[in-house]
N, C-alpha and C positions, 0 to 999 in steps of 0.2 A: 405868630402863634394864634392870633385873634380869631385869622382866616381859615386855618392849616384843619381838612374834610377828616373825620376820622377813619383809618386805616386800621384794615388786620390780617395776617399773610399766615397762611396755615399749607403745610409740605406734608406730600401722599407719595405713598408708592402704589400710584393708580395709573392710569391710563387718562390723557386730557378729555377723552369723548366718556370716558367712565364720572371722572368729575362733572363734566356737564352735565350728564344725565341726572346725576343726582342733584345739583342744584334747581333744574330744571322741574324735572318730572315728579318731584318729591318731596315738594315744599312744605307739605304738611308732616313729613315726617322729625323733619328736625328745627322749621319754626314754628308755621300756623295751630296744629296741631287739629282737634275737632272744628277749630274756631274758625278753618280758612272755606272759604267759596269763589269758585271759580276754577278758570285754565291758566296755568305759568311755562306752557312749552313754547309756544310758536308768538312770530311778531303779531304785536297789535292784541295780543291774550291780555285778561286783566284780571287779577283775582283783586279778594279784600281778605284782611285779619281783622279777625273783631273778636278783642277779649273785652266782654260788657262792662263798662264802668273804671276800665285804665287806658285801653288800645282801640282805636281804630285807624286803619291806613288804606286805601287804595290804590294798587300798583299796575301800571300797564307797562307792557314788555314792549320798551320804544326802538332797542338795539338787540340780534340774534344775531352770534356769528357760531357755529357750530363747532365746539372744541377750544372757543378761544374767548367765547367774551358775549357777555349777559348785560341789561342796563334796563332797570322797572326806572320808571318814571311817577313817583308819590303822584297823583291827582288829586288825591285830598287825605287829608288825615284830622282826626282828634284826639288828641293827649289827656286823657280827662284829669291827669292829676297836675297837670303844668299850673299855675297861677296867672299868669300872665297871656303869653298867646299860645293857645291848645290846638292850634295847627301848624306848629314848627316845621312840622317834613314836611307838609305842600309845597310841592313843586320843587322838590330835591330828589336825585337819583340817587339810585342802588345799583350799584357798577360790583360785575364779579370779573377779573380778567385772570386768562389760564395761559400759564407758561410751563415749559420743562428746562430741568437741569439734569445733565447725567438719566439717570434711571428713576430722579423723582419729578413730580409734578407739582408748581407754586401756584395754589390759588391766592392771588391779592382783593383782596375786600377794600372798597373805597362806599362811605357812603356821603356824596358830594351835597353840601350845605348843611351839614351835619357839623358845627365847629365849635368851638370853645367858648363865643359869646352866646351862643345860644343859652335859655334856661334849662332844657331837656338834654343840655352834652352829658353833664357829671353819669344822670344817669343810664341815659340812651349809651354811653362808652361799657358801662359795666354788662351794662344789657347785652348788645352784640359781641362784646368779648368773651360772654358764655355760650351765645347762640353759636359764631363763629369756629371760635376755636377749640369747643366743648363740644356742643348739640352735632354739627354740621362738621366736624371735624373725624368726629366718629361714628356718623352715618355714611362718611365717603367709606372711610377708612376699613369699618367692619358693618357694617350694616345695621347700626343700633339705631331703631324708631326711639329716637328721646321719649316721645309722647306714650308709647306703649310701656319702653320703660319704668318710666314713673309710676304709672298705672300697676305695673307689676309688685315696684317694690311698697307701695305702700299693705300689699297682702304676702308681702314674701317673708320666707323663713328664715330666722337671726336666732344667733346665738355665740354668745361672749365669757371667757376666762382669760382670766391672768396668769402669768408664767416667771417663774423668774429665768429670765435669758436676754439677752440682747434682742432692739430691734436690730440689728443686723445678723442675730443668729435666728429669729423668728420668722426671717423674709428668707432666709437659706434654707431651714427646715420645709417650709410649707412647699418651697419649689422641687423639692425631693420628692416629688408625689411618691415614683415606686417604691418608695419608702414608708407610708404613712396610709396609703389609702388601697392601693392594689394588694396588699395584705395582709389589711384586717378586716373591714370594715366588711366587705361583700362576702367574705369568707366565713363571717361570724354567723350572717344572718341567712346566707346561703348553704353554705357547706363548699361551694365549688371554690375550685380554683380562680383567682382574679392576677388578668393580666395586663402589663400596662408595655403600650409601645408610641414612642415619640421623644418629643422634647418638651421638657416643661419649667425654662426657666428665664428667654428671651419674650421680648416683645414680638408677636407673631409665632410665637413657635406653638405645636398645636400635639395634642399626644390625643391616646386613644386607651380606654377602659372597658376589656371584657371580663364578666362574671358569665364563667360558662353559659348558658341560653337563656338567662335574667336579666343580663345588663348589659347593655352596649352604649357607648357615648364618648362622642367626640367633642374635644375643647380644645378652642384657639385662646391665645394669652393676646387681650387686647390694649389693656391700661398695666404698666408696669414702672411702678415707682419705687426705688430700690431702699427698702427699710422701713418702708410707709404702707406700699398698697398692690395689690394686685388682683386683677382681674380676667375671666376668665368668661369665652362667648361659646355656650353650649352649640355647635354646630349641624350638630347630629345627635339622637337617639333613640333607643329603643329598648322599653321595660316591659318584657314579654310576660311578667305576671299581672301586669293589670287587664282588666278585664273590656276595657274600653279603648283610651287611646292610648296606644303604647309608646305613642315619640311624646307624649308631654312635656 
């Protein structure tokens, strides 16, 4: 156990050269974020992460195999919040290796010297198990910039009531959309007709809401947890009374 690199395996129904791409070409979308500088595509590329005053790392891309396997080589790093020695990852890799099964695709995450006596495992594990199989999981998956994200919600619109009904009848009603929202909501404030076509209650399934020539928009179900959560990735739109940008 002393030795054993920490590991994280996350399954797509992507394409191997689709997951490369995004690990590759788009590192700042789902780890670095503003913080990254540099190239992460081609051998001998080196970028850095620097979050000031927790995170610095610098990674060169020592292994390229196109579709099947990534390997950053730490060059140097600083941990600023470790105690002890605050460049644990120097000279440890960052290995991604692409497999398929059937119709899915297994990215395995290994980050080698990365282990259990170290003083930065407990939380370096917590850490890459959000980046990995959170961040980077749903950026292959659906294309969510983590970083833009966040930046969204902390100015986006909320709003909460309580019901008496089950969570298992509250995650049943909401996925009813053409129940709930294609005939009231547009119809009230519009007058027109609002129609809904698709599917709106699996993981991927994507439907579609027209209000006569005021609303158009498309949403895929990306995070779906049954009784818990559900999530929805606006993929398309267009609000033809605004007077400016109308796919907001």
């Amino acid at each position: 156990m002393a030795d054993k690199n920490f590991t994280a395996t996350i399954e797509v129904y992507k394409s191997p050269q689709s997951v490369f791409k995004s690990i590759t070409n788009d590192v700042a979308k789902w780890w670095g974020g503003k913080d990254l500088e540099g190239e992460s595509i081609n051998l001998n590329d080196e970028f850095i992460i620097n979050h000031p005053g927790a995170h610095y790392s610098k990674q060169k891309l020592v292994e390229v195999v196109p579709g099947k396997k990534i390997v950053w080589l730490v060059t140097d790093s600083t941990l600023y919040w470790l105690k002890k020695d605050q460049h644990e990852w120097a000279n440890t890799k960052i290995v991604f290796e692409i497999t398929t099964q059937g119709d899915k695709t297994i990215l395995h995450f290994t980050h080698e010297g990365l282990v259990p006596v170290k003083e930065c495992f407990t939380m370096c594990e917590q850490g890459w198990n959000m980046v990995i199989k959170d961040w980077l999981f749903n950026f292959i998956n659906a294309g969510i910039d983590h970083f833009q994200e966040a930046k969204m919600k902390q100015q986006s619109y909320t709003a909460t009531f309580e019901i008496i009904l089950s969570p298992k009848d509250v995650f049943s009603r909401i996925n009813d959309v053409s129940k709930w929202w294609s005939k009231a909501a547009m119809e009230a404030t519009s007058g027109q007709k609002t129609e809904f076509e698709g599917q709106s209650s699996k993981l991927n399934d994507e439907f579609i809401i027209r209000s006569g020539d005021r609303h158009y928009s498309k949403q895929k179900l990306i995070e779906v947890i049954p009784g818990k959560k559900v999530v929805w990735l606006v993929t398309e739109s267009k609000l033809n009374w605004l007077e400016k940008n109308t796919e907001e």
